[in-house]
DRENTORVO-950128 format. One record per residue (C-alpha): x, y, z; residue number from 1; residue in three letters. Coordinates in Angstrom, 1 decimal. Last residue first. Layout:
# DRENTORVO-950128
((X,Y,Z),NUM,"ALA")
...
This chain:
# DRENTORVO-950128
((43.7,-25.4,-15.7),439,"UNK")
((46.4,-22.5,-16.2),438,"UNK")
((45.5,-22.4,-19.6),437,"UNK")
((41.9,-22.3,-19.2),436,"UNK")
((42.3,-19.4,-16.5),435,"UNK")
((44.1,-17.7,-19.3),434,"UNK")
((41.8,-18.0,-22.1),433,"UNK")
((39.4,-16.1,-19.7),432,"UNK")
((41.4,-13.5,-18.3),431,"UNK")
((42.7,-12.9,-21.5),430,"UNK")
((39.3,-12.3,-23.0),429,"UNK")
((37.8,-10.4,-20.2),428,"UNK")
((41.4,-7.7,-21.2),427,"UNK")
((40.7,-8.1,-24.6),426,"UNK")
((37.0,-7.0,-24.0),425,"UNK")
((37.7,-4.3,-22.0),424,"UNK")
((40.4,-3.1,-24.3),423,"UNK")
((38.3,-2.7,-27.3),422,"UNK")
((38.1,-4.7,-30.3),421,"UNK")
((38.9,-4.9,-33.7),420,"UNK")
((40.5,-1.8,-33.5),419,"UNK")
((43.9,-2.6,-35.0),418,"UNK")
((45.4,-2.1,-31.9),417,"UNK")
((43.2,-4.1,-29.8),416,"UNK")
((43.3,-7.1,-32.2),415,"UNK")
((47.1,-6.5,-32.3),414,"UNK")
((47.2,-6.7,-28.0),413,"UNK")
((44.7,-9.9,-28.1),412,"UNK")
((46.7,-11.7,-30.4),411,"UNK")
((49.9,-10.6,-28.0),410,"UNK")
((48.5,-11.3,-25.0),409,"UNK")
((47.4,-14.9,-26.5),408,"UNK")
((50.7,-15.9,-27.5),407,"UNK")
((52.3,-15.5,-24.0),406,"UNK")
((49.1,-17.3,-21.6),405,"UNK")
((49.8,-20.4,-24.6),404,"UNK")
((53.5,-20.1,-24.0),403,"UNK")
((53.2,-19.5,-20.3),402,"UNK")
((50.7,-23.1,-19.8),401,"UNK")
((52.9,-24.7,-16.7),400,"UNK")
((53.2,-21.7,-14.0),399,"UNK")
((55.5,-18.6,-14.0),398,"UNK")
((56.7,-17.2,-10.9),397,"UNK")
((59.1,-14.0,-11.0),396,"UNK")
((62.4,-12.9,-10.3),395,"UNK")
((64.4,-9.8,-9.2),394,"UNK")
((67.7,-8.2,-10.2),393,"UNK")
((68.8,-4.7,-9.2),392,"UNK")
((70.9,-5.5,-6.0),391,"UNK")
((73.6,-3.3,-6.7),390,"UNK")
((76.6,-6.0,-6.8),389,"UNK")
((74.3,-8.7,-8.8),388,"UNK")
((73.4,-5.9,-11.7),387,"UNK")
((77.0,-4.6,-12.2),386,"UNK")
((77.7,-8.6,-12.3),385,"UNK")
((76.0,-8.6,-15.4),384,"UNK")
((76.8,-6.0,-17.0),383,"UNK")
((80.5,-7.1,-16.9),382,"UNK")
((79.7,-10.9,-18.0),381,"UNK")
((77.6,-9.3,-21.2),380,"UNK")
((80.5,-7.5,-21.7),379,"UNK")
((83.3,-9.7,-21.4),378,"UNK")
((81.0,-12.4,-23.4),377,"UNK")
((81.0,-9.6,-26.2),376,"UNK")
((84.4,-9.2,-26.6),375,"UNK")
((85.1,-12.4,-27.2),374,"UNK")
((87.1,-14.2,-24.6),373,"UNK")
((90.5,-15.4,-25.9),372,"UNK")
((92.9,-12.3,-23.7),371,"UNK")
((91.5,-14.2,-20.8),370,"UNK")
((90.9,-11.9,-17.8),369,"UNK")
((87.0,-11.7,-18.0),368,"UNK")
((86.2,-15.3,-18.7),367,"UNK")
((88.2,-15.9,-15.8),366,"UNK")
((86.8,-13.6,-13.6),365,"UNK")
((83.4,-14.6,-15.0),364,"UNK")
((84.3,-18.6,-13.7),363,"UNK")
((85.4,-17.2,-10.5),362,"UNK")
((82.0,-15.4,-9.6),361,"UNK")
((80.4,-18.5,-11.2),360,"UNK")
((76.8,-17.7,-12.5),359,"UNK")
((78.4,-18.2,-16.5),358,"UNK")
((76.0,-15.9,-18.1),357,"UNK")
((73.3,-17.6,-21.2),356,"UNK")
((74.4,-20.5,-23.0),355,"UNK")
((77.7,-20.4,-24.6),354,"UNK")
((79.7,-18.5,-21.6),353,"UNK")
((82.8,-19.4,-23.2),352,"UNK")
((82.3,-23.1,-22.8),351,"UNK")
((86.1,-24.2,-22.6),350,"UNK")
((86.9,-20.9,-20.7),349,"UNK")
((84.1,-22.2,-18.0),348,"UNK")
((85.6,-25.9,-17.8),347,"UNK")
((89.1,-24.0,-17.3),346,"UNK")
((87.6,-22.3,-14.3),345,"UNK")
((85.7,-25.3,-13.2),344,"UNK")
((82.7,-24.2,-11.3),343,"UNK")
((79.8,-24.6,-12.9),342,"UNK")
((80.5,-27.5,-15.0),341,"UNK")
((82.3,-29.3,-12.2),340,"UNK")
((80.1,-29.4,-9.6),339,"UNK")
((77.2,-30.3,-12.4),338,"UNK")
((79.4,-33.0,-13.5),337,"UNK")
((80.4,-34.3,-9.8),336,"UNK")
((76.5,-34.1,-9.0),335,"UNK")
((75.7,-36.5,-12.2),334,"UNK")
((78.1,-38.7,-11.3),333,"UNK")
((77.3,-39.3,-7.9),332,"UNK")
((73.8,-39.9,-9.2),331,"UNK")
((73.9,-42.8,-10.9),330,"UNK")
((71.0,-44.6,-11.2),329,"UNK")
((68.8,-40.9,-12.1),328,"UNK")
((65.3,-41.6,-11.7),327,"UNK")
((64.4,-39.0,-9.5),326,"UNK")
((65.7,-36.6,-12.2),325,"UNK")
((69.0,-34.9,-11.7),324,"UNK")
((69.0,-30.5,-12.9),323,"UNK")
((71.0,-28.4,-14.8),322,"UNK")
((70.8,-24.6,-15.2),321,"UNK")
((69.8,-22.2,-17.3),320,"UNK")
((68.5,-19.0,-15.8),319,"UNK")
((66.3,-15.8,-15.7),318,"UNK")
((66.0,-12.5,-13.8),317,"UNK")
((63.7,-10.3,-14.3),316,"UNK")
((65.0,-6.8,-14.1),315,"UNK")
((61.9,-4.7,-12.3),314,"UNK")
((63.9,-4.1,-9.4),313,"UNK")
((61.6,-2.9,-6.5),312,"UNK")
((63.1,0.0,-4.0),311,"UNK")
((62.5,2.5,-6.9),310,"UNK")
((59.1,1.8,-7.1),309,"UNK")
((57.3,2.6,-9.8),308,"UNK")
((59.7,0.7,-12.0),307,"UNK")
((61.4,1.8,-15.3),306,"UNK")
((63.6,-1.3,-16.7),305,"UNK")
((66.7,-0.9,-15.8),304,"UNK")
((69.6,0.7,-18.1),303,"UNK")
((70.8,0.0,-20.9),302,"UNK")
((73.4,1.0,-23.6),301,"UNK")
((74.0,0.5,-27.2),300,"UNK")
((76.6,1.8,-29.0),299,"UNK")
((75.8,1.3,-33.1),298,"UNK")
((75.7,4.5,-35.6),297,"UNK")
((74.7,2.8,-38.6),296,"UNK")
((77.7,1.4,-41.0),295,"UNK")
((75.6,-1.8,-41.9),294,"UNK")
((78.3,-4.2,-39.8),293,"UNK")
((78.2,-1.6,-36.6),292,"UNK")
((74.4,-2.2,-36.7),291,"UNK")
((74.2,-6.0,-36.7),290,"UNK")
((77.6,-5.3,-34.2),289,"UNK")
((75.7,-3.9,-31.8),288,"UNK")
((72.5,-5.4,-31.7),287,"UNK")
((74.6,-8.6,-31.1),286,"UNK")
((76.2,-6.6,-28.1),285,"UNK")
((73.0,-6.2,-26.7),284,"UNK")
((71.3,-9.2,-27.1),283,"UNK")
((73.7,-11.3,-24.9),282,"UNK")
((72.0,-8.4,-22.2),281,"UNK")
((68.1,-10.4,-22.8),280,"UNK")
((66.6,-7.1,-24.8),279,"UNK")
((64.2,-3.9,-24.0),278,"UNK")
((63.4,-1.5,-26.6),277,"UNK")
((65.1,1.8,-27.9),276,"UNK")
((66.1,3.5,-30.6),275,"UNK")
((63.9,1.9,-33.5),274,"UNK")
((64.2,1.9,-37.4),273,"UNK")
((68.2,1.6,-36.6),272,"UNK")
((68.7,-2.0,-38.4),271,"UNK")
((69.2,-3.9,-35.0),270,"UNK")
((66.6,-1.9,-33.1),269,"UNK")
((64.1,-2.6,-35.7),268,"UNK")
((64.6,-5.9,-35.9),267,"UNK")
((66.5,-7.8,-38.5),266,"UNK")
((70.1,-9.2,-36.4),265,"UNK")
((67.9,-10.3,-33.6),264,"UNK")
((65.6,-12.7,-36.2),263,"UNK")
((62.2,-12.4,-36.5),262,"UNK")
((59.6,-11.6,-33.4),261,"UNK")
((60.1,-7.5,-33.9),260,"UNK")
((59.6,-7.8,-37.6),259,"UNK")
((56.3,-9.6,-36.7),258,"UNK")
((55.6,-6.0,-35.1),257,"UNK")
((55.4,-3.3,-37.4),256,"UNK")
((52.1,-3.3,-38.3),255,"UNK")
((51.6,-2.4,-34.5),254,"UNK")
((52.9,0.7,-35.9),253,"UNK")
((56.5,1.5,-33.8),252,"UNK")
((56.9,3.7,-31.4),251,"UNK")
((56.5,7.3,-30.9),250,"UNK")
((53.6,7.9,-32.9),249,"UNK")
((51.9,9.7,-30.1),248,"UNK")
((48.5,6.9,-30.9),247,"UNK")
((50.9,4.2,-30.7),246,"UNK")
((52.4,5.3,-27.1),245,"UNK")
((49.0,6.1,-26.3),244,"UNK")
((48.1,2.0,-27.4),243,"UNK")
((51.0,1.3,-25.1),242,"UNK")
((49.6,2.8,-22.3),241,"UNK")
((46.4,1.4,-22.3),240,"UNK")
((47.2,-2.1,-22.6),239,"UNK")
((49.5,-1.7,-19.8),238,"UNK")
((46.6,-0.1,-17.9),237,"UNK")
((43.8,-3.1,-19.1),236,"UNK")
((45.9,-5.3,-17.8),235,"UNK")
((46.9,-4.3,-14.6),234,"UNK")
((43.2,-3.0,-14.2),233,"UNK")
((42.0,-6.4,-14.8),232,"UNK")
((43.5,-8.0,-11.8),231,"UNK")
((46.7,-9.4,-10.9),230,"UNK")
((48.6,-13.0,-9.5),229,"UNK")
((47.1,-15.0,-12.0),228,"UNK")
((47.0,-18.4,-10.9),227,"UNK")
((49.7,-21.2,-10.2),226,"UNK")
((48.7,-21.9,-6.7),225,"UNK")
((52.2,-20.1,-5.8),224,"UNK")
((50.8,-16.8,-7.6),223,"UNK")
((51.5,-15.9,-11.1),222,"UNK")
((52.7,-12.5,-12.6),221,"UNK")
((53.0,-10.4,-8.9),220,"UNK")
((52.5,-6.5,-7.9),219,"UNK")
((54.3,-3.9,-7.1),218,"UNK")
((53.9,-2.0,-10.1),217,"UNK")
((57.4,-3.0,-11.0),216,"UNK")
((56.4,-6.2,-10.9),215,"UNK")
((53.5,-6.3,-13.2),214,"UNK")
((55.5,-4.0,-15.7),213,"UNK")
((58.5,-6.5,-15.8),212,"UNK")
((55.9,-9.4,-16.4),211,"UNK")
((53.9,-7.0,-19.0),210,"UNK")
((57.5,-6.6,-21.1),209,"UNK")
((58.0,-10.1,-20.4),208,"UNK")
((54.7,-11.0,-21.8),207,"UNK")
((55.2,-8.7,-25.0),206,"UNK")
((51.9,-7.7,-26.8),205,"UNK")
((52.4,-3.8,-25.8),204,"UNK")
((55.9,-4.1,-26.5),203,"UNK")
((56.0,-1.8,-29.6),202,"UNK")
((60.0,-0.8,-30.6),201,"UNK")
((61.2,2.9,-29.3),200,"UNK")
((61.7,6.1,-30.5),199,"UNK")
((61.1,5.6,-34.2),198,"UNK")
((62.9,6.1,-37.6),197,"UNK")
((60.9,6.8,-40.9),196,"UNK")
((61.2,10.8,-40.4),195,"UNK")
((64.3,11.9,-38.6),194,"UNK")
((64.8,12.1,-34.6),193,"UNK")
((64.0,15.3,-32.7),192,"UNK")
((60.4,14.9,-31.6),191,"UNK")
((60.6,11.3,-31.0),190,"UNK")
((63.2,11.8,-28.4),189,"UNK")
((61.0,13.8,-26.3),188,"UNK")
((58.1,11.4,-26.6),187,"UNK")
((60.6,9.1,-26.0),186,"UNK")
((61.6,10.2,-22.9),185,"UNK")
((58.1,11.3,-21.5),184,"UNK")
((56.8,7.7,-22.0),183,"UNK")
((59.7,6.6,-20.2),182,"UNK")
((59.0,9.1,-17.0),181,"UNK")
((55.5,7.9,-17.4),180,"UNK")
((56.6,4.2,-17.2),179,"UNK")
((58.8,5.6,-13.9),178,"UNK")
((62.5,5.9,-14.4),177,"UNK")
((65.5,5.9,-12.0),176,"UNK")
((67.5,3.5,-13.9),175,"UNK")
((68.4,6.5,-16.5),174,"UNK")
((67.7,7.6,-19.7),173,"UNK")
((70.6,9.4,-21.5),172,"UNK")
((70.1,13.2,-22.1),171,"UNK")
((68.5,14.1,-25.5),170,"UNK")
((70.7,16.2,-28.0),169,"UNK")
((69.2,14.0,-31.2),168,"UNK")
((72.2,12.5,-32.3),167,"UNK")
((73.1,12.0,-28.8),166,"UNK")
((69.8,9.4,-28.3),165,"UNK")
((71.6,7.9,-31.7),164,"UNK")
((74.7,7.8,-30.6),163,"UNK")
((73.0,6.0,-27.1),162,"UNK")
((71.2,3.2,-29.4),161,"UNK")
((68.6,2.2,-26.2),160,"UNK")
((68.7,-1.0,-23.8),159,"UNK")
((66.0,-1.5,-22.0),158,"UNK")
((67.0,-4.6,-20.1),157,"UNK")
((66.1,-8.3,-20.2),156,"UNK")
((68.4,-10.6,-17.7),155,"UNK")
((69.7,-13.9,-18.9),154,"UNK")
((71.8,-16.7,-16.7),153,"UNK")
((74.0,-19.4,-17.1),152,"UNK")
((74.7,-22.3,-14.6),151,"UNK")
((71.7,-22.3,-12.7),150,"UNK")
((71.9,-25.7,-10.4),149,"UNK")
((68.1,-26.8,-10.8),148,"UNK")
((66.2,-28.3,-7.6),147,"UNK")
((67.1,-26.3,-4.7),146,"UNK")
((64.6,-26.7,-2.6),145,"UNK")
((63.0,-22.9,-1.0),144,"UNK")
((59.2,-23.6,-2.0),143,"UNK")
((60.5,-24.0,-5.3),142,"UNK")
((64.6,-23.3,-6.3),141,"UNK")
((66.5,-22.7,-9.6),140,"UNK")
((66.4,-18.8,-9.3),139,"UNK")
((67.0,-19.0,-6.0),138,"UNK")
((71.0,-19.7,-7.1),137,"UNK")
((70.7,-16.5,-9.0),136,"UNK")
((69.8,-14.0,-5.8),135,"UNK")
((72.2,-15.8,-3.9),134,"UNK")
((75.3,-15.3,-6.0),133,"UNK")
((77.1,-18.7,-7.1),132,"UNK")
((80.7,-19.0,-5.9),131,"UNK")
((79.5,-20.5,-3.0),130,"UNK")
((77.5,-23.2,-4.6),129,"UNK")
((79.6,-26.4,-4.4),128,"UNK")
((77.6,-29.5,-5.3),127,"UNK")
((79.0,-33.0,-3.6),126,"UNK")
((79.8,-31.0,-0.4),125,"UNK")
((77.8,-32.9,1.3),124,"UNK")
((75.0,-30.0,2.2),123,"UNK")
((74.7,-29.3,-1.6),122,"UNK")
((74.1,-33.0,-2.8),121,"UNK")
((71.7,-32.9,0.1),120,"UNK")
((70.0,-29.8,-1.6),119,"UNK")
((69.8,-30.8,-5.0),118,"UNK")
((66.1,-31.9,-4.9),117,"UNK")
((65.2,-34.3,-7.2),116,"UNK")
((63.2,-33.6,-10.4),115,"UNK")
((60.3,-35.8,-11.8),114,"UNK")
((58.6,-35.4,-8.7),113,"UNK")
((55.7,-33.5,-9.7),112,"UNK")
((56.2,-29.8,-8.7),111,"UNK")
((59.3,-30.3,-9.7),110,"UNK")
((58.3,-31.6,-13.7),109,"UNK")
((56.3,-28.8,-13.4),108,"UNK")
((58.4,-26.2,-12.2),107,"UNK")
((61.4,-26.4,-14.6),106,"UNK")
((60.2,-24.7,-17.6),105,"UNK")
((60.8,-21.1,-17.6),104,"UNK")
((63.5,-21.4,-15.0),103,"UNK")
((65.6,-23.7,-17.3),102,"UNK")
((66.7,-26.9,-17.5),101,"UNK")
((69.4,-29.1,-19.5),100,"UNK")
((69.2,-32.8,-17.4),99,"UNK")
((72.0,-34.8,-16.0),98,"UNK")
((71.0,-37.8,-15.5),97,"UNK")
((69.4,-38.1,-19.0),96,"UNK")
((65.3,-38.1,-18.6),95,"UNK")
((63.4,-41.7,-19.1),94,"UNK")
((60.6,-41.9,-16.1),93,"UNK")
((58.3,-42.3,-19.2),92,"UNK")
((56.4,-39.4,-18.8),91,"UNK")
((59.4,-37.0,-18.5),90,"UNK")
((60.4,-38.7,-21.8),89,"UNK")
((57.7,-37.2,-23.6),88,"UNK")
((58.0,-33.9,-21.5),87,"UNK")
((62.0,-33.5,-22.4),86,"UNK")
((61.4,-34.3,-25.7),85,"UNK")
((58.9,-32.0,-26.8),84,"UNK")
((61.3,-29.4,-25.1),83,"UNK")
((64.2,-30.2,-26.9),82,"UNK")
((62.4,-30.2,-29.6),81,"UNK")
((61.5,-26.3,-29.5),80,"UNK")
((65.4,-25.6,-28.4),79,"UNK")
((67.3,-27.1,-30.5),78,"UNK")
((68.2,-30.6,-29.7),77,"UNK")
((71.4,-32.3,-27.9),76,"UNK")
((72.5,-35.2,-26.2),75,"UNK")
((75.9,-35.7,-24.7),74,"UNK")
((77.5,-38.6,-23.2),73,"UNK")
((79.9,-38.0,-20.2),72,"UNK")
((82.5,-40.2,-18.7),71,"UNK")
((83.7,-41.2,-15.4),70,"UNK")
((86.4,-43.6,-14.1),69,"UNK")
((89.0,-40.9,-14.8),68,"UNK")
((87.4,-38.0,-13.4),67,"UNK")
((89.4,-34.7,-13.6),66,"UNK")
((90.5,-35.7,-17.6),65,"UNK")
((86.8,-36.7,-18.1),64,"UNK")
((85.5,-33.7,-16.6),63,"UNK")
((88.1,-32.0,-19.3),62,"UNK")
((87.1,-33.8,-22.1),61,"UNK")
((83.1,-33.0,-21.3),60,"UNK")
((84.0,-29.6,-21.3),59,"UNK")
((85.2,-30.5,-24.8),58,"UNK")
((82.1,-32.0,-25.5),57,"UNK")
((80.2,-29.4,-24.3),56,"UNK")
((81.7,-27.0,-26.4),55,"UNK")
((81.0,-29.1,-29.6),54,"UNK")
((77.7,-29.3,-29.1),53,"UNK")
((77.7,-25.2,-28.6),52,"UNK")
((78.9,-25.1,-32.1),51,"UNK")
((76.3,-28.0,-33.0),50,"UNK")
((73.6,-25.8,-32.2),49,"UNK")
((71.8,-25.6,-28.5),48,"UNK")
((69.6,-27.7,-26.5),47,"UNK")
((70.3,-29.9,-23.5),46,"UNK")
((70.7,-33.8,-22.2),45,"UNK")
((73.7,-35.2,-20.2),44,"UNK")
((73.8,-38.6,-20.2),43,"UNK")
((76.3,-40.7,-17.6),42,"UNK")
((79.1,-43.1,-17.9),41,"UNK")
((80.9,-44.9,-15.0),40,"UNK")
((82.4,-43.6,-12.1),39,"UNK")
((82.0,-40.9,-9.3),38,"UNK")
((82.2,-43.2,-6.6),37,"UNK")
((79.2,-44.1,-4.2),36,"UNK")
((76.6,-42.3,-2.2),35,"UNK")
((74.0,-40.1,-3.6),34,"UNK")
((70.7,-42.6,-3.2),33,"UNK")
((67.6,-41.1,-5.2),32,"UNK")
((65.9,-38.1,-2.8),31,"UNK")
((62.5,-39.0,-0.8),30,"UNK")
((60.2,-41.6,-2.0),29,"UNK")
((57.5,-39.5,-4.1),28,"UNK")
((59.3,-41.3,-7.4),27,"UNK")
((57.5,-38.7,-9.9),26,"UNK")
((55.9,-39.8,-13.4),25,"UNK")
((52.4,-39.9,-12.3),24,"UNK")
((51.8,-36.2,-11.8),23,"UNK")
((53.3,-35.4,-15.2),22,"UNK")
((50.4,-34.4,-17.1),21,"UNK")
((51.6,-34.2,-20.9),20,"UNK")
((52.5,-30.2,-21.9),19,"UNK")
((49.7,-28.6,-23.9),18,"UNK")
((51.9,-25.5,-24.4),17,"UNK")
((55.8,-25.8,-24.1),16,"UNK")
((57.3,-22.9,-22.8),15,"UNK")
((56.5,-23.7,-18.5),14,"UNK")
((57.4,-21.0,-16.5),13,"UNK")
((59.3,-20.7,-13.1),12,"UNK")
((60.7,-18.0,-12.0),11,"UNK")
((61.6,-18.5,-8.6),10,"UNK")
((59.7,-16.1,-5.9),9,"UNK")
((62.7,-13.9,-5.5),8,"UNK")
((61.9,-10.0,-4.9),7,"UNK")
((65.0,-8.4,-4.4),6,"UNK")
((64.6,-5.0,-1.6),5,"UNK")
((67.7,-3.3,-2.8),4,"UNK")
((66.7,-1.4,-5.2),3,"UNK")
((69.2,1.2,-5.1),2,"UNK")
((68.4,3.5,-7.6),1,"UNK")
C-alpha cells in the first residue's frame, strides 16, 4: 500500500479534563523579542521518571559545554501532574521557557496565546528543522504555525505475535487490509489457536482505535471549530463491529478489558492470552521481551492499521516536542536549547531516544550505528523511518476535553457489551456527553 496521500491536520488533543480557561493568559502582541546572546539560565519543564531526569541533565551538560554563558534547569513530573501543572501555571503567565509539549495537549494553550510561534526562530536560523521529516514537523503546527518543535514521536500499529500466527499455519497480515479483511483474519486465526487464548485484544472502547477507524473511513475525529467531525453511523458501525467480533468469540470478553488498561508487561498480548492488538511501536519491543522473559513464543510484528482506502494511512501519528511560551524573557536561550536538543548527535546518544522517536534523521543514524543503543531503540527507530520513507503516517485533530470524550467511549462501549443498553442509545449518549465536553 502506498498511501501516499498524508492527511496532516495537527493532532492536537487536550488529556487533562476540566482544564482552566486560558483565553486570558496569552500576550496577543505578536512573537516575544528573539534577539540577543544565548546566555544566562533557563527552565526547562517536562515529565518522565528520574532515569529520564537524569538524561536530561546530562543533555543539559553537553548544551552547557556548547554554550558557556548558558545553563539549563530542569523540572520534572510524571505525566498526570505534569499536566495539572502545566494548566495552573498556564493561568498565571508562569510556564518554564522551554516547555515539555505534546500533540495531545498543545492546542489550547496555542489557540490562546500561551505558546509563541516558532516560526521566526525557524526563518533565523535560530531553530534548524531540516533534518526533521515534514510529515512530523506538522505535527507541532495549527493553522500552518509552527508552535511545538516535535522532538520524539509515537505511532500505534497493529502489531500481532507472528510465532504464534505460524503456530497456527495462517499467513501474516498485511498493510493492505480492510476492517472486514481483519475481521476475516482473526476469525481465521481464532479457529486454529488453543482454548483460553484469543485472536486479538477488545478495542471497541478504545478512542485511538475509533480515531484510526474514523480516518481510515475517510473521514475526520474533530474539526478546526473543535467539534465532532462524524456522524452517528461512524459510531454506531465501529460499535457494531466490535460487538460481532465479541459475539465470534475472537477477541477478548469485554470482561477482559481493565487487564488491557494495566500495565504493558500484564496485558493480554504481553502474556500470550491475545495475538494481536494495536500498540505505540516503543510497545512492541516491550511486548517482546514481557513474553521472551515468561518463555512464550515472543516476535512481534506490525503492520498498518486496516484502512478502507488504501491511499489514506490510518497510522496516527503523535509527538513530543518542546515549545516557548509568550512569556519567555529569554528566548534566545530557549531556541538554542531546542536547536540543540533535536539535533545534537551526541545530545541524541545522551537521551537514547527516552521519550518517544528521536525526529532527527541524523540523530536516528546515530542512535542506529552506536554499538550502546539498546536493541529496542534501533528497532523502534527502524520502524519508524520505514513509516516516513513510504508515506504511511497521517495525523488527526483533537480539541481541549479528549480525556473526558476518551473515558466516556469506553463506559459507553462496556455498557453496550454487557447489554445494559443498545447501541443507539450509546451512540445519542456520546454524542451528547461529548458536545458538553467540547463546550
Amino acid at each position: 500500500m502506498s498511501k501516499k496521500s498524508i492527511r496532516m491536520t495537527t493532532t492536537v488533543a487536550a488529556l487533562a479534563a476540566g482544564a482552566v480557561a486560558l483565553s486570558a493568559c496569552g500576550g496577543g502582541s505578536g512573537p516575544s523579542d528573539a534577539s540577543g546572546a544565548v546566555e544566562g539560565t533557563i527552565a526547562y519543564g517536562f515529565w518522565g521518571t528520574p532515569a529520564r531526569a537524569e538524561k536530561v541533565d546530562a543533555v543539559g551538560d553537553l548544551f552547557k559545554e556548547a554554550y558557556p554563558d548558558a545553563s539549563i534547569k530542569t523540572e520534572v513530573a510524571d505525566y498526570y501532574a505534569y499536566i495539572e501543572r502545566l494548566t495552573v501555571r498556564a493561568a498565571g503567565n508562569d510556564l518554564p521557557c522551554a516547555t515539555g509539549t505534546q500533540s495531545t495537549f498543545f492546542a489550547q494553550y496555542a489557540d490562546n496565546g500561551v505558546l509563541r510561534p516558532l516560526d521566526d526562530l525557524i526563518e533565523s536560523g535560530q531553530i534548524d528543522v531540516s533534518g526533521i521529516p515534514d510529515d512530523v514537523l506538522e505535527a507541532g503546527q495549527i493553522g500552518g504555525e509552527q508552535f511545538m518543535i516535535p522532538t520524539g514521536t509515537f505511532v500505534r500499529l497493529l502489531a500481532y505475535n507472528a510465532d504464534m500466527v505460524a503456530e497456527a499455519g495462517l499467513e501474516k497480515p498485511n498493510d493492505d487490509m480492510t476492517w472486514e479483511d481483519y475481521a476475516a483474519w482473526l476469525e481465521q486465526l481464532q479457529a486454529n489457536l488453543p482454548a483460553g487464548v484469543y485472536a486479538a485484544e477488545n478495542e471497541g472502547g478504545l478512542m485511538f482505535t475509533f480515531s484510526s477507524w474514523i480516518i481510515g473511513h475517510g473521514g475526520e475525529v474533530f474539526t478546526e471549530d473543535n467539534e465532532l467531525g462524524f456522524d452517528k453511523e461512524m459510531l454506531a458501525d465501529y460499535l457494531q463491529y466490535w460487538l460481532d467480533l465479541a459475539d465470534a468469540g475472537v477477541i477478548l470478553p469485554p470482561s477482559s478489558i481493565p487487564e488491557q488498561n494495566g500495565a504493558l508487561e500484564l496485558t493480554p498480548m504481553a502474556t500470550g492470552a491475545a495475538v494481536a492488538g494495536t500498540r505505540d511501536i516503543p510497545h512492541i519491543y516491550i511486548t517482546e521481551q514481557a513474553l521472551a522473559g515468561a518463555g512464550k513464543p515472543s516476535n512481534i510484528e506490525q503492520v498498518s492499521i486496516p484502512s478502507e482506502d488504501e491511499d489514506q494511512s490510518a497510522n496516527i501519528l503523535g509527538s513530543n516536542g518542546i515549545s516557548i511560551p509568550e512569556s519567555c524573557d529569554n528566548v534566545p536561550t530557549a531556541a538554542a536549547w531546542i536547536d540543540f536538543f533535536a539535533n545534537d548527535v551526541d545530545a541524541a546518544l545522551a537521551f537514547q531516544s527516552d521519550n518517544g522517536i528521536l525526529t532527527n534523521t541524523d540523530a536516528q543514524d546515530a542512535l542506529l550505528e552506536d554499538d550502546a543503543t539498546p536493541d529496542g531503540v534501533k528497532q523502534n527507530v527502524t520502524i519508524l523511518r520505514g513509516l516516513t520513507e513510504a508515506g504511511d503516517l497521517t495525523t488527526s485533530r483533537y480539541p481541549a476535553g479528549l480525556n473526558t470524550i476518551s473515558n466516556e467511549l469506553l463506559r459507553l462501549y462496556q455498557s453496550v457489551a454487557f447489554g445494559e443498553m443498545t447501541v443507539d442509545a450509546a451512540v445519542d449518549a456520546f454524542f451528547a456527553s461529548a458536545e458538553d465536553a467540547l463546550n
